[in-house]
Structures are given as structure tokens and as C-alpha cells.
N, C-alpha and C positions, 0 to 999 in steps of 0.2 A: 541551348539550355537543355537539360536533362528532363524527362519527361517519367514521372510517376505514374503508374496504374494504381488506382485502388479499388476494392469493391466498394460502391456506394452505402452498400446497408450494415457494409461492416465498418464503416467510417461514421459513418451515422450513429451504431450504437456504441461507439470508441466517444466520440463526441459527446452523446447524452441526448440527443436529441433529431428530429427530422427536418432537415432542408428541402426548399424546392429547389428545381435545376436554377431557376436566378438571381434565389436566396443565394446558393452556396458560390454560383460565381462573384455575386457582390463582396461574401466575406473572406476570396480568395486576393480580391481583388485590392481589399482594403489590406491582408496582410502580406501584399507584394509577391501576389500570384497570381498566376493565370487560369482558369479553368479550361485548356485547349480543344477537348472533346468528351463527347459522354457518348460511349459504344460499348459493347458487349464481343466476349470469345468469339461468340460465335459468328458476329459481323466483323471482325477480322479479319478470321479466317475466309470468310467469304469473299471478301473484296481483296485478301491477297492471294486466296487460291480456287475458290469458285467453290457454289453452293456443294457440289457433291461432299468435298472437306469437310463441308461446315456440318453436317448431320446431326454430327453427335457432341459437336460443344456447345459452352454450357450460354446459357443465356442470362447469366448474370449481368445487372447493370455493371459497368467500369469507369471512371472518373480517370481521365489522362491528365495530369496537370503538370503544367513547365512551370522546375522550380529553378530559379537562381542557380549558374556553373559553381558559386563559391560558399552555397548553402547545405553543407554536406549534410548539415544534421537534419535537412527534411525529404530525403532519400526512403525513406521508410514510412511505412505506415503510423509505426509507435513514434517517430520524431515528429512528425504531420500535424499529429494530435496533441501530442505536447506543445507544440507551438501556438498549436489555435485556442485551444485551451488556456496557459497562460494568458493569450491574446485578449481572449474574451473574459477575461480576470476571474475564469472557472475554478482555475489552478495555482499555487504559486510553483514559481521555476524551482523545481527538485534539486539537492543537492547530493553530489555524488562525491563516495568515499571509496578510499583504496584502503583495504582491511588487509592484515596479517591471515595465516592461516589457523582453523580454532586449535588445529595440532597438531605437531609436527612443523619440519620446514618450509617453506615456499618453493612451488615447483622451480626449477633452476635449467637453463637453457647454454648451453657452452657452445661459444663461435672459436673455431680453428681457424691457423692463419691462412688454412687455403683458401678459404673464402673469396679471400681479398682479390684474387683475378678474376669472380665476378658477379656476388652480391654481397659486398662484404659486412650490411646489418641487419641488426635481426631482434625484434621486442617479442614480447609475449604477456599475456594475462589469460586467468582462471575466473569462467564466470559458472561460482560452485551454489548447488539445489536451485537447479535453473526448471523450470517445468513449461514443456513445449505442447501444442495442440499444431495439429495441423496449418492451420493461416499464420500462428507464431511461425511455426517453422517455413514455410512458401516466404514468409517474411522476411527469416535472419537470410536464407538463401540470395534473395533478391536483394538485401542489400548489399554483401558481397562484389554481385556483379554490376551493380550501380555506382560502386566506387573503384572496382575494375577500370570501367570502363571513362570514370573522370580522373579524381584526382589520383589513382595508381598509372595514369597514360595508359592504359592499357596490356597494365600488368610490367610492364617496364621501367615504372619505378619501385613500386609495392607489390607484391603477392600476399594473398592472404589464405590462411591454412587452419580448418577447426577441426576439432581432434574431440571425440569421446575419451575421456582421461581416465576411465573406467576402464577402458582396453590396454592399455598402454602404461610403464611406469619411467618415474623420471630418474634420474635427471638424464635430460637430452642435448645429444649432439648436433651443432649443424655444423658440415665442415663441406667439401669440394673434393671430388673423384674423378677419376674419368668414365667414362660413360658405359668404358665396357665391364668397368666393377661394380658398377650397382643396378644389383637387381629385387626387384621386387613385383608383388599382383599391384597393378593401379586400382583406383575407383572404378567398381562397377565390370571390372572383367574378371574370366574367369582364370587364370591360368599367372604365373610369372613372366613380363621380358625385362630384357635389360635395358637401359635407358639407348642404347642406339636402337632396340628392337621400337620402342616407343616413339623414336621420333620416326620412323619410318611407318609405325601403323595411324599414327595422330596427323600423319600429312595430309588423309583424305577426309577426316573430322571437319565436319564445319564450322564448330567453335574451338578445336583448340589448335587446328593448323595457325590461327593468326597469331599464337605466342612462341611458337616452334624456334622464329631467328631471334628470338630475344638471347640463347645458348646453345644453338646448336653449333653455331663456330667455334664455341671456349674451347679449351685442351678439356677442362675439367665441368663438369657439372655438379653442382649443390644441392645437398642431401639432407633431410633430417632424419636420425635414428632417436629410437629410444635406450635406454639401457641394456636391453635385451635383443639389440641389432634389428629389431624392427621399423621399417621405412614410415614413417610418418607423414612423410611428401617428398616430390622433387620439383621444388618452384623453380621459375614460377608457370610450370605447365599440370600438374596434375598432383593427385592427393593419393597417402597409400590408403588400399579398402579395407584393411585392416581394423583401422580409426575410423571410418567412417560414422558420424552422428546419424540418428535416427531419433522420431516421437520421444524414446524412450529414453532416452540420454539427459541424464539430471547434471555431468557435471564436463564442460565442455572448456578443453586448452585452445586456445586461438594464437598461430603465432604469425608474425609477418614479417615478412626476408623484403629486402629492400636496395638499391643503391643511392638512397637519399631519406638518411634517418628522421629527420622533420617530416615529409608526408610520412614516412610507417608510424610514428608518433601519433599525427592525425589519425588515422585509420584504422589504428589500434584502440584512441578515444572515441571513434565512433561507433566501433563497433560493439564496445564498453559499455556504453553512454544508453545507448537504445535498447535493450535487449536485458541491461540490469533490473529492468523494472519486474523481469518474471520470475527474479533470485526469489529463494525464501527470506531473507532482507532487502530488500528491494534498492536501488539505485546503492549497493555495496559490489566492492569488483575486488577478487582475489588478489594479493600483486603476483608476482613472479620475477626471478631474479635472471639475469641474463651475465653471462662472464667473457668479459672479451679478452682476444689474444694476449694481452702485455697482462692480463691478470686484475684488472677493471671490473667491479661489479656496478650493476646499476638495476633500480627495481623500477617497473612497468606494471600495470599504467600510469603515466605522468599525474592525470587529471588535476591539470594543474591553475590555478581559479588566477588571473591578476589584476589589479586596480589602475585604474585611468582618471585623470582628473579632469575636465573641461566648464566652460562658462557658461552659462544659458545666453547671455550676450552671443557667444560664436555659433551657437545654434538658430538662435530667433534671427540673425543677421545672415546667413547662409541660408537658412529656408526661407525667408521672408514672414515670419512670425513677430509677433510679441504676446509670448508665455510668461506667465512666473516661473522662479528657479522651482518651484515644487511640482507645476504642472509638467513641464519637463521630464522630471528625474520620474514622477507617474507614467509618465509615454515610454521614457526607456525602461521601466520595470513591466509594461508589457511585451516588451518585444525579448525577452529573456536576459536582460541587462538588467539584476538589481541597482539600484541607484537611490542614494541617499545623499542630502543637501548637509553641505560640512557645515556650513554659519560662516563661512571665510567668505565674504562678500557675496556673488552669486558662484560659486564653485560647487559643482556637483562631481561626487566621486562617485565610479560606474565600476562595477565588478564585471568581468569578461568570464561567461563560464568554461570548460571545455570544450564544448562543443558548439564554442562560438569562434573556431577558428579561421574566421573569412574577419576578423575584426582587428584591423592593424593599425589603424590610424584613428584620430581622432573625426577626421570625414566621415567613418563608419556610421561610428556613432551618432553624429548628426543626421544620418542617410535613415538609421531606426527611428529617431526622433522624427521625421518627417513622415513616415509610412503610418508609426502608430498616429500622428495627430490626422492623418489622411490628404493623400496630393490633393483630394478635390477639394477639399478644409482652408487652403492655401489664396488667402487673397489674393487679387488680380492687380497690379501696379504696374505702372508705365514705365515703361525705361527711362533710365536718365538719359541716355546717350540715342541723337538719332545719325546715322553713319550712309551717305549711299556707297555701298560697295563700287569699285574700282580695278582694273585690273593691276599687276605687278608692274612696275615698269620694264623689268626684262621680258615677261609674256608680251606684252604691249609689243617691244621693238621687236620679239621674237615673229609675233604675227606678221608685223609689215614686212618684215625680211622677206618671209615667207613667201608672202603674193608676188613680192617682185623679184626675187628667185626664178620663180617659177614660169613667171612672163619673160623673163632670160632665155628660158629653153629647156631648163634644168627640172628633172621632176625629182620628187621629193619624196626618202625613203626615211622607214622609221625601224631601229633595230636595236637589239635587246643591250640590256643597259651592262650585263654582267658578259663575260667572255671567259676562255679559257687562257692559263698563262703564255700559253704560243703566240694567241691570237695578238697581244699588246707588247712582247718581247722579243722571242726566236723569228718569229716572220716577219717581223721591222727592224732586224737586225740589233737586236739591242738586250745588252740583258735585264734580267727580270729585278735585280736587284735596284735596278739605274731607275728604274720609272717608277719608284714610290706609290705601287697597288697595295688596295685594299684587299686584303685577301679573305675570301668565304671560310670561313673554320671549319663546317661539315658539309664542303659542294653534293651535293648530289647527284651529279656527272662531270667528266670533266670537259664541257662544255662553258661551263659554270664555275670559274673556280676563283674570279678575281671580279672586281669592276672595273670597267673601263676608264683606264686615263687619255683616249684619244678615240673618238668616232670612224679614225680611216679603216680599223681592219672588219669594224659591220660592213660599211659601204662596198670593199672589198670582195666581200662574203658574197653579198648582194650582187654586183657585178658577176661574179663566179658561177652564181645559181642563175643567173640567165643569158649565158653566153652566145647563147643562139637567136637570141632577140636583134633587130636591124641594129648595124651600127648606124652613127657611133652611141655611146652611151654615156647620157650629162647626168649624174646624180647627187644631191646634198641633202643636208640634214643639221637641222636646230635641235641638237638636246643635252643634256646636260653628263661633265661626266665626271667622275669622282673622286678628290685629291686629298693626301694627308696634311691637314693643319692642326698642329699640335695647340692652337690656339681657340680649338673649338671644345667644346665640354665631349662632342663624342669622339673626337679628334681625328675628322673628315667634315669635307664641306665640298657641296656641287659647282661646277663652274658651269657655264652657259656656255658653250661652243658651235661655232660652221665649220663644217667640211662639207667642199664639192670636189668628185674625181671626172675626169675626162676620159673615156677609155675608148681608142681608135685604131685604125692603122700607124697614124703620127701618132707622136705624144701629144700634140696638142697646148703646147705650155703656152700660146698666145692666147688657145680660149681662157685658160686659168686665171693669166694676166688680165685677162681685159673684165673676168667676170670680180678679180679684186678692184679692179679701179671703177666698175660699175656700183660694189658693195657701197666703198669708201665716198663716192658722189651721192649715196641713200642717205646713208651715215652724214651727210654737210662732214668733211674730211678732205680739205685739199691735199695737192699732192704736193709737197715741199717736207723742205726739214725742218726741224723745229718742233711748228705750229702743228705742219701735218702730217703726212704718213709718207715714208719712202720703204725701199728694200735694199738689200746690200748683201752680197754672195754669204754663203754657211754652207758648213760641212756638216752632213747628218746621214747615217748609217741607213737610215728609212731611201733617201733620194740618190739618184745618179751622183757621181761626181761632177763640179762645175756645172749642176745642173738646179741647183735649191739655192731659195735665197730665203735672207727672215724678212717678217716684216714689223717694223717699227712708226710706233703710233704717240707722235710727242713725245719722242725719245724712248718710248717704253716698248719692249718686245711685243706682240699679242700674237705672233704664229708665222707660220711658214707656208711656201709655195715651191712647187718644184716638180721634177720626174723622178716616176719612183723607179728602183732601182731595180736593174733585172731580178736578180734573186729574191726580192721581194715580190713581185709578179710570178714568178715563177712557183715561191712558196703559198700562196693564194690559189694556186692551179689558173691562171690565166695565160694567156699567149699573142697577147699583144700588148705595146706600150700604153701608157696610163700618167697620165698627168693628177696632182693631186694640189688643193689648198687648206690650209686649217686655223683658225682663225680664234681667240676668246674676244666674243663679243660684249662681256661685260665693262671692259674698260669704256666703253660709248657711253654708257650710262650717265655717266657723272657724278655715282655714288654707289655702296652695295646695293646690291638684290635682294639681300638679306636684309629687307626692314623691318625690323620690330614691330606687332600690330601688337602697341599701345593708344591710348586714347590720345595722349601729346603728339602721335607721328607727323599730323597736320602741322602743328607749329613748329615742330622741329625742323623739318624740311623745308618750311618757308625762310626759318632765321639758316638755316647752312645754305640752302643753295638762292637766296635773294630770287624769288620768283619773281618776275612780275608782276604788277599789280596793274590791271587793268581799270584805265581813267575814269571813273565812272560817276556820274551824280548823289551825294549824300543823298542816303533816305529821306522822302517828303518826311518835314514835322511833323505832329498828330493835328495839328491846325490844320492841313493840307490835306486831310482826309475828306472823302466824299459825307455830306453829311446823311444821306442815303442808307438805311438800316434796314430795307426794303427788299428781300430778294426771293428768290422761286421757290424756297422751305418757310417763309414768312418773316414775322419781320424777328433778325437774328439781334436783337436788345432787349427781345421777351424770353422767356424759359423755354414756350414751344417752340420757336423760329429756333433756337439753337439747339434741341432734341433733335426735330427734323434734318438738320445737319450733322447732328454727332450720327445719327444712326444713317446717314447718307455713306458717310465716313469709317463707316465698321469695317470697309472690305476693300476701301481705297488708302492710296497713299494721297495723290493729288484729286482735285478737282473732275481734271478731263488727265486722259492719258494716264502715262507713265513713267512723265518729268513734271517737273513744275513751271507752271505757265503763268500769262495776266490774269488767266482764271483765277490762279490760287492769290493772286496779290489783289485783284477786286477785294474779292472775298474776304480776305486779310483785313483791310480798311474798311471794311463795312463793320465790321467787330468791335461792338464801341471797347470794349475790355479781356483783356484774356480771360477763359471761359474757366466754371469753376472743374476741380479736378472730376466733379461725377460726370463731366462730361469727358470719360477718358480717351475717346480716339477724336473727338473735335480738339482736347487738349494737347495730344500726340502732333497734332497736326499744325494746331495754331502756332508750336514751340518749333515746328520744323520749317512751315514757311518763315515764321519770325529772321530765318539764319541766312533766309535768300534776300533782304533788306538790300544789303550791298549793292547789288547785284541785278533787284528786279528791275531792270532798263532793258536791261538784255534779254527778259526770261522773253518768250515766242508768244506771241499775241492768241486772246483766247479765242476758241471755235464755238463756245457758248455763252451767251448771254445770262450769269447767276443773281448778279446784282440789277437791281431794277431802279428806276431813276424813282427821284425824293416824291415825284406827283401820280406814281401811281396809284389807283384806287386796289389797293390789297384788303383792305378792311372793308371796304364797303361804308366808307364814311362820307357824306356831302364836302367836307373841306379838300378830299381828293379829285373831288368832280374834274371832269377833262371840257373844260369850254371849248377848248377850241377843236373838238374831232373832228372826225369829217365823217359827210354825211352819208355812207356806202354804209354803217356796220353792220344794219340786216343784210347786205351782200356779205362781210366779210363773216357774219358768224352762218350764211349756208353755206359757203365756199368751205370753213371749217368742219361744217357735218360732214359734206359731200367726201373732202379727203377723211375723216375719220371712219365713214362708212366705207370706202375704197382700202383706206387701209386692214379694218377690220377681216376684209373679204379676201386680202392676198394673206393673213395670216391663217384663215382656217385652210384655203387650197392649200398653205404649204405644210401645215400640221398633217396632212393626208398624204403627203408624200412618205414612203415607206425610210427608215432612216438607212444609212449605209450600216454594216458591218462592216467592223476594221477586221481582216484577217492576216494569218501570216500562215508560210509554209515553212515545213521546219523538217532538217536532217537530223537523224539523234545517232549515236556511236555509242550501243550498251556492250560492254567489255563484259565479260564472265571471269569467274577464278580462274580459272584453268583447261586445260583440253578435253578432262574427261564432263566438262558440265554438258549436260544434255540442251541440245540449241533449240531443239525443236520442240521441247517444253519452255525454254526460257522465252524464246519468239509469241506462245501462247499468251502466257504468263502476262508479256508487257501489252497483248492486245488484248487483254484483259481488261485491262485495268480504260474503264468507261469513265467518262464526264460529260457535262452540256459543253456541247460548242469544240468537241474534238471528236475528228476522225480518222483513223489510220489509210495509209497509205500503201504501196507496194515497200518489198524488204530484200534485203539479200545479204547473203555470210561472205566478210573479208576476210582474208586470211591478215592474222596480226605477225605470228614467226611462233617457232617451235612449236609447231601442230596447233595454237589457237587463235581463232577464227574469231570475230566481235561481228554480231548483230547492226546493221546498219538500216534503218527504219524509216518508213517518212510520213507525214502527219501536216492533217491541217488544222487549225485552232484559229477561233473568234477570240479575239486578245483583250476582250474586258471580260473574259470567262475562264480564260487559261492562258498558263504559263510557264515559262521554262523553269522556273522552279517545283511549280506544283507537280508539272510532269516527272523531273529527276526526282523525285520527292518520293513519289508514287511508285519510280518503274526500282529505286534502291531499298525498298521495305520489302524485295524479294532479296534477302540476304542471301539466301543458300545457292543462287545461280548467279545474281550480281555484284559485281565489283564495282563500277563504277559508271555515269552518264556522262557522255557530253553531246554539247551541241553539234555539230559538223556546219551547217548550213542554215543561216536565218533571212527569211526573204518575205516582204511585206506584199502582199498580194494586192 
């Protein structure tokens, strides 16, 4: 989530009013925000670069608040307040106009077809008699790099470019050069280079080296001039200085280059949207006309308002409400959704404004409907459905395999589920064509370029990478790997797969044998035809000649065994023979894997595969109940005995334990009537043993006594009297002090026992940008950075390859104090030295 700074006191008088710090987290909280931190500049800087820094910044309060990834419009200060404002029904939601110019044309923007190799869109608008003060302007700046850094991806899909239009005249060009034709001074320097002079002084930039590969590969780089050959920008890495806005700048061109005209659309209305409030017309926005290659015009900005219609029924039923259609359509007019009640039954029409572009579906809207009435506002209801979780039946058979696997001899390796097209094709002899891979559309290495359709060339790998370990070497592996069915919606589905290889001086194809005919006797799988499984010689490119066979399971193929074939061995980088088996264990099953988690899957699986039903006794009648309503919460056919038990029940599922026992069915029958609903987790509970009726012959006998027989004196009533006691009870009520007092006494000695701290020890691997970062600042830097309950350790510099070296660190941390997040968290808010954390090493002390 994106994380806003504001000043406090400047939010405050934007607002109207003074908050406390718990006040203003409350009403963040109510309009689906967080209040994350309340710090100051100059603690900051402190805590990321040490007091010396912090001297002379400023000490202003700061308000850090994480706002929603898809809430572009509260990225700002002036969106913040407008939101909370409408929120608190201070304000109504402004409406914003796209105005002609008062005279003359519309500035006009011309895209050339060179563009198109590589940002070929491009919008613009004019936000004219704009009047900036300083905080406006620290404003419009930040939010630039606030939508940089979201929804532009970081400037890779969107750049954004504001232009003093006082300097500059139009109409302007944006067309694509090569690099060593366009020159011009950037922001902020002093002198002309050329765009190759640039990308070579911006490489040691701290912010702008990260946009540098967005173009520095093109033939051509994309320019905008004005009429008068003037650089305007060259997105999306820097602006010309020429243009540059300042205080003084009343009338300000914004334009934004793009490869995905939908976000520059966004981005262009946001930038519009926020910022119109300081025009001399307020929430008015110049258009501007833009002209594309084939001779298209189109005017910008969109700001474009549209209507959605929904039912207060799919709202109150989705949040668990019952609103009127007006109170409703009131909640979504605060949350910047006017909405008005048509009189068509309960149908509400909602206006979307523009700078409600995170609003796509009618969910949306239900999602604002539920924040303005408040998540805490939301009654509390039982589920209808109670479910105990279960494992998959393929995880289930996957696990057994596993143990006895492995008690075979075989240990069990686990490897990456994606591979390179060699790894599944050239080195198992076969082409890439033949094995129907999923292919990665943008691998990242080509390690990584397909997924796996068969587990042997990891296992392989695996082998390879430890050749010097004793022989021989048993290895296998249960997991899953990835086949095209065009009969799926993404048109791939996983299969369940074993493979074990043998790799020795022999081939070893009897251990191979003998560990399928071990599988197959797991599996209940005789060995015949038919019914059960045999093998029968195959020819396959992966195995020796006359050396593989398939194996068939009820007639049906499920995989192969065999010696794999020199050249296969050889392409692996190994040097001894190798026996291999591979097997889809999903046919065992007796149905997919892929179950549907529907509420019906119970009875559906009972009616296809005829379960079992296990003989068991019809539930006792309610005649057959104990007449006994007597038990250790009192008597449970008053209102307190069954209080005492719903709040027993607040934090339990069963009785005792962690199944359902005779405890729970006692208890059950002492119940003259199911309990009313405000007793909601006695009600949760009642409707859940209710389902074990079938059944409870079997449940396991209780460990405590809840229910109390019909003659106990609970009340303290003469008709309970016990005639016939026996005559010890002043023995049996000291013997009861004596252990209460015994017990009291071993629980103070053990409260004075001091408690354990859990700790761990922990390697970290801090990478830097590059060679020239200074390590022995950045080594400071991270041991800097203090908390309770962590201590640093010794360090030393690894060389990574071409001259840079990564920090490798080690730490000890009390683990209800610190964490490997907090810590990455902590040691990557030094941007200028770090690139990245990882963990290397975690080890529980």
C-alpha cells in the first residue's frame, strides 16, 4: 500500500478543524485508512541516517498514512481532504469540467509515427490561472512521484511532464530520434548534452538511474519540442529546464507519454482532478487537443462521469446489512459516489466520478457502501455452514507415499517446478515441440523458460549437483507438473506425479523394479492384467534401447521405467548409469483432484463413488435423553446454566479437546431445546454436534465429567439431599483444601520462574546498487538502525561478480520483538546504498 506524508497542522486547517492523534486515527479508520505513523523530518532522518543529519530538519509533525494501491485520488494532500470532507458531509463531491479555451485554439499536441517503436501515446491538458504557494507546489510535485511510482510502474507505463506554458509556445511535437540528434540542457543543469551524453551522466543519479533501461536500448528516443525546436522533455527520464515550473507559474501544460493509453488517461485525470481546485475557476481544466499519426484528433482530459445501476438487496445481502434503498444511496454519496433512488423497485443509480477510477464492478460499490456504514457497524451472524477442514485426497495419498518412500531408502528431493526448454526436450532427446510445454512469455533467465512436463530432468540436476556424495544415490519426488488441456478455462491443469532415479556403478533397473512393485502393494494394486498393473517393453528416446518398459494400470498407461540412455546421462553432466521410474499417481485416486469446494461436494462424492456407510446405531429418540439438566455451568434449562456455557464456548469448538467427543454428546442431551440465537456460539455449537447424531457411538469417550447426575444438590435444595453419603465428607472437604492449598503453592513457585525467550539467529545478504556504493557506510548505516530485542553480530563483504561485493551480516533477535520483515523493512529505507535484503540463514536458538 502506498504510504502518504502529510503535515498535521496543514491537514488540520485543510480539514476545518483539530484532531487528536486517536481522534484522527479513528476517522481514518472509518474511511478505510490507516493511520501508520506519526513522525517528524527530522526523526527520519535520524533513524535512517543518525542525529548528526538530523540537525537542521525541520520538526514538524508528519502523519504517514497507507492509503489503498487502487485509490489514486488520495495520493495527495488536496484529494485526502476532499475525501474526508465529502466523508464527514462537510462538502459535496465537486464536479469537474473540461472548458474550451476563453481564446483562441486549444493548445494542440502532434504524435509522429516514430513514436510507435516506443511510447507510441501521448494526452495533455492545460490547468490555466492556477496560483501555487509553496505546500501547493511540494504538493503537485509529490504527486507526480506518487503515481510514478504506482500506477505508471514506475514510469514504464506512464511519464508525466508539466510545462510553464508561459515559456513555451504551441503546437507541439512529440515524435522519436535517435539519441545522438537530440540535444538539449535538462532540469536543473547547467550546460546542453545529448541524450547518449545523458544517459551516461544519469547512470550515477540515484533517482533517475532506475528509469534509464526503460530506452536506453531503443534505436530511437522520444522527444517533445515546441514550435520553436525547444525540448520540452525526453520521457520518460527527465524534463527540459527550459519549461520548468516554478511559485510563479499561473498557467501550467501537463503532458503524459505512455505505452498504455488507459493508465496516461488516469493519470492525466488525476493530475487534473486535484490540483483544478487552485484555477481561477476552480475544479475547470483547459482541454487540449492531441493528433495522431493516420490524422485522428482527440481532446484531453476525458473527465469522464458514468452511471451504474445496483439494488440495495445485493448490497444488504453482500455486507450482511438491512438498509433502506435511501440509506444506501446516503452511504454511497459519502463516499464520492452521488447516488440517487430511480423509484424502480429498490434500484439505485450511482454516478462514478473521474477520479473514481478503482470502480469497476458493481462489488466496488458495495465495498464503499460497507466502509461509509462502518465494518464495526456490521452485525455479528453465524454461519450457516459448519465444515471441518480435510485434506485433498491427492495431498493425503501424496503424504503416505512419502513416508514409505522414504523408508524404501529413497530420500526425497524437492525442485523447481519451471525449467529451461533443454532441461524437458534436447536432454531427453526429444523435441520441444512433442511435449506440449507451457511456455513463460517473459522468462527472466533461461533457466526458467517453460514448466515442467516430467520431474526427471530436476532429479537429474539434483544428482549432478552432488556427484561426490557416497554412492549409490536413491532419489524421488511427489509434485506436481504442468500439462495443456484445452478443456480448462486457463487451458493448463497440474498433474500429480513420482519419479525415483537410481544412480550407481550398475544401472540398477531391479532396484527401479522392485521399488514399482513396492509402490503398487501401497497402492492395494495387484500385479496381473486386467484388474491390475503389468509392463510391456516401449521405445522412448529418454531410455536405452530394450531397456524401458510402460506401465499400465487397468489397461490404462500411467508411466514408465527403464535405463536412461547414455547421451541423456551424459547431457546431464553425469558419468555413471542411472536407472529411472515415473509414474501419474492420480489415476489411484478413483476420481479428480480437482474437487470443486462447493457446499454439495459431501453428497456428491457420497452418491458417485457409494462410500461406505458405517453400521451404526439410529440416534437415541429425545425419550432416550438423560432427564438430568444439571451440569458444571448450572442447570443448562435456565438462561444462566446456558450463558455459563455459551461464554464457555466463545473460544472452543468442542467441549474437551479438538474433536468431538461423549463430552460433546452428554452435553448435547442435557439440552432440553436448541438454544436461542443470542446464545450464538452455544448455538454454533449445538447445530454442529447436532450433525455427529449418526455417528456419536463412535465419538471417544469423555475425559470430563460436564453433565451431573438428576440428584445432585446444585441448588442447594432439601429435595436434592444425598441420604445416603458417606460419612468421611469433613475428611473429603480437608483433603480438598489441603490439594487446593498444594496447588495454589506450585503455581506461585512457577510464576517466579523467569520465562524463556524464544530467539533466533539470523544471516542477512544486503546487495548495494552497484561497485562504486561505499560499503563501509552502508555496513554503518545497517547497524544503525537499533530496536529492543536485536543485536548485531560479526560481518564480512562477499564478492557478488563484476567488482560488487554484498554485505553479509549476522544478528541475533528475541522473536516476539523482531522480524525478518521489520528488519528488511528497516535496513531498504536506506535507498541510496541498498538494493535489496535477503535472508541467507535462519536458525532458532
Amino acid at each position: 500500500m502506498p504510504t502518504v506524508g502529510v503535515k498535521r497542522d496543514l491537514l488540520f486547517k485543510a480539514l476545518g478543524r483539530t484532531y487528536t492523534d486517536e481522534e484522527f486515527d479513528e476517522l481514518c479508520f472509518e474511511f478505510g485508512l490507516e493511520l501508520d505513523e506519526i513522525t517528524s523530518e527530522k526523526e527520519i532522518i535520524s533513524r535512517e541516517q543518525g542525529d548528526s543529519k538530523a540537525s537542521g530538519a525541520s520538526d514538524v509533525v508528519l502523519y504517514k498514512i497507507d492509503v489503498p494501491a487502487n485509490r489514486y485520488d488520495l495520493l495527495c494532500l488536496e484529494g485526502l481532504v476532499r475525501g474526508l470532507q465529502v466523508f464527514k458531509n462537510k462538502l459535496e463531491a465537486p464536479r469537474y469540467r473540461r472548458v474550451s479555451p476563453v481564446s483562441g485554439e486549444p493548445q494542440k499536441l502532434i504524435i509522429t509515427k516514430e513514436t510507435a517503436a516506443v511510447r507510441p501515446h501521448a494526452v495533455a491538458a492545460v490547468l490555466r490561472n492556477i496560483t501555487f504557494t509553496q505546500e501547493r507546489y511540494d504538493s503537485f510535485i509529490e504527486l507526480q512521484d506518487k503515481l510514478h511510482q504506482n500506477v505508471c510502474r514506475k514510469r514504464s507505463l506512464v511519464a508525466i511532464g508539466t510545462h510553464d506554458l508561459d515559456t513555451i509556445s504551441g503546437p507541439f511535437t512529440y515524435t522519436a530520434k535517435p539519441p545522438g540528434d537530440i540535444s538539449f540542457k535538462p532540469l536543473n543543469q547547467t550546460k546542453e548534452y545529448t541524450a547518449t551524453q545523458l544517459m551516461s551522466l544519469y547512470k550515477t543519479d540515484t533517482h533517475l538511474k532506475h528509469f534509464l533501461h526503460i530506452i536506453e536500448d531503443k534505436p530511437v528516443y522520444p522527444v517533445i519540442y515546441d514550435s520553436n525546436g525547444i525540448v520540452l522533455s525526453m520521457p520518460p527520464i527527465i524534463n527540459g529546464d527550459h519549461s520548468k515550473i516554478s511559485l510563479k507559474t499561473t498557467n501550467v501544460f501537463i503532458e503524459c507519454t505512455a505505452t498504455d493509453l488507459t493508465k496516461a488517461k488516469i493519470v492525466l485525470d488525476m493530475m487534473v482532478t486535484m490540483f483544478s481546485e487552485y484555477c481561477s475557476q476552480p475544479f475547470t481544466v483547459e482541454e487540449a487537443e492531441v493528433v495522431y499519426p493516420d490524422g485522428k484528433t482527440c481532446k484531453y482530459p476525458e473527465l469522464a462521469y458514468r452511471k451504474e445501476k445496483l439494488s440495495s438487496e445485493f448490497v444488504n445481502r453482500k455486507v450482511g446489512i438491512n438498509e433502506s434503498t435511501e440509506k444506501i444511496a446516503q452511504l454511497l454519496t459519502k463516499m464520492c459516489l452521488r447516488s440517487e433512488v430511480t423509484g424502480v423497485g429498490d434500484e439505485i443509480e450511482v454516478e462514478i466520478p473521474p477520479t473514481r477510477s478503482d470502480v469497476i464492478h458493481a462489488c466496488d460499490i458495495m465495498e464503499d457502501a460497507a466502509m461509509a456504514f462502518g465494518f464495526n457497524n456490521i452485525p455479528y451472524t453465524t454461519p450457516r455452514t459448519y465444515t471441518i477442514a480435510t485434506q485433498f485426497p491427492v495431498n493425503k495419498l501424496t503424504e503416505l507415499l512419502r513416508q514409505d518412500l522414504a523408508a524404501a531408502g529413497f530420500t526425497e528431493a524437492l525442485t523447481f517446478a519451471l525449467c529451461s526448454k533443454e532441461d524437458i526436450a534436447d536432454k531427453l532427446g526429444k523435441k520441444i515441440s512433442e511435449t506440449g510445454a507451457i511456455h513463460i512469455a517473459n522468462p527472466k533467465t533461461a533457466e526458467f523458460q517453460v514448466a515442467r512436463t516430467t520431474l526427471l530432468p530436476g532429479l537429474l540436476k539434483t544428482i549432478a549437483a552432488n556427484r561426490k556424495m557416497p554412492l549409490p544415490l536413491k532419489l524421488f519426488e511427489i509434485s506436481d507438473v504442468v500439462l495443456k488441456d484445452d478443456t480448462k478455462d486457463v487451458g493448463a491443469r497440474n498433474s500429480r506425479r513420482f519419479c525415483a532415479v537410481y544412480y550407481n556403478k550398475s544401472p540398477g533397473f531391479e532396484v527401479i523394479h522392485g521399488l514399482l512393485d513396492r509402490t503398487m502393494q501401497l497402492l492395494q494394486v495387484k500385479s496381473a492384467r486386467g484388474d491390475g498393473y503389468h509392463i510391456q517393453a516401449a521405445d522412448d528416446s529418454t531410455f536405452f534401447p530394450g531397456r524401458c518398459a510402460e506401465i499400465f494400470v487397468r489397461g490404462k498407461s500411467v508411466g514408465r521405467l527403464g535405463v536412461l540412455h547414455p547421451d541423456v546421462i551424459d547431457r546431464f553432466e553425469l558419468t555413471m548409469p542411472c536407472s529411472a521410474l515415473e509414474i501419474d499417481i492420480e489415476p489411484f485416486l478413483g476420481h479428480t483432484a480437482e474437487t470443486l469446494l462447493t457446499h454439495d461436494v459431501p453428497t456428491q462424492e457420497v452418491l458417485k463413488h457409494k462410500f461406505p456407510e458405517p453400521s451404526r446405531a439410529p440416534p437415541p429418540p429425545s425419550s432416550s435423553r438423560p432427564t438430568s439438566t444439571q451440569t458444571v455451568f448450572g442447570d443448562v434449562s435456565a438462561a444462566a446454566g446456558l450463558k455459563a456455557l455459551d461464554d464457555f464456548l466463545a473460544d472452543k469448538s468442542y467441549m474437551e479437546g479438538f474433536a468431538a467427543s461423549q463430552a460433546d454428546a452428554a452435553m448435547f442431551d442435557a439440552i432440553p431445546s436448541a438454544p436461542a440465537s443470542t446464545f450464538r456460539h452455544l448455538a454454533r455449537w449445538y447445530n454442529h454436534i447436532k450433525s455427529f447424531q449418526r455417528e456419536r457411538d463412535g465419538l471417544p469417550s469423555a475425559k470430563t465429567q460436564f453433565v451431573l447426575p438428576a440428584s445432585a444438590n446444585v441448588g442447594g435444595d432439601d429435595d436434592d439431599l444425598d441420604l445416603f453419603g458417606s460419612d468421611d465428607e469433613a475428611e473429603s472437604a480437608e483433603a480438598d483444601r489441603i490439594k487446593e492449598q498444594r496447588l495454589a503453592e506450585y503455581a506461585a513457585k512457577k510464576s517466579k520462574k523467569p520465562a524463556l525467550v524464544a530467539k533466533s539467529s539470523i544471516l542477512l545478504d544486503v546487495k548495494p546498487w552497484d561497485d562504486e556504493t561505499d560499503m563501509a557506510e552502508m555496513e554503518a548505516r545497517v547497524r544503525g538502525v537499533a530496536m529492543d530485542g536485536l543485536l548485531w553480530g560479526q560481518s564480512k563483504l562477499v564478492p557478488v561478480g563484476y567488482g560488487i561485493r554484498k554485505l553479509q551480516i549476522g544478528c541475533v533477535v528475541e522473536d516476539d520483538k523482531v522480524g525478518t520483515d521489520l528488519l528488511e523493512e528497516a535496513i531498504t529505507a536506506f535507498e541510496e546504498h541498498v538494493q535489496s535484503v535477503d535472508v541467507a540463514a535462519f536458525n532458532k536458538i
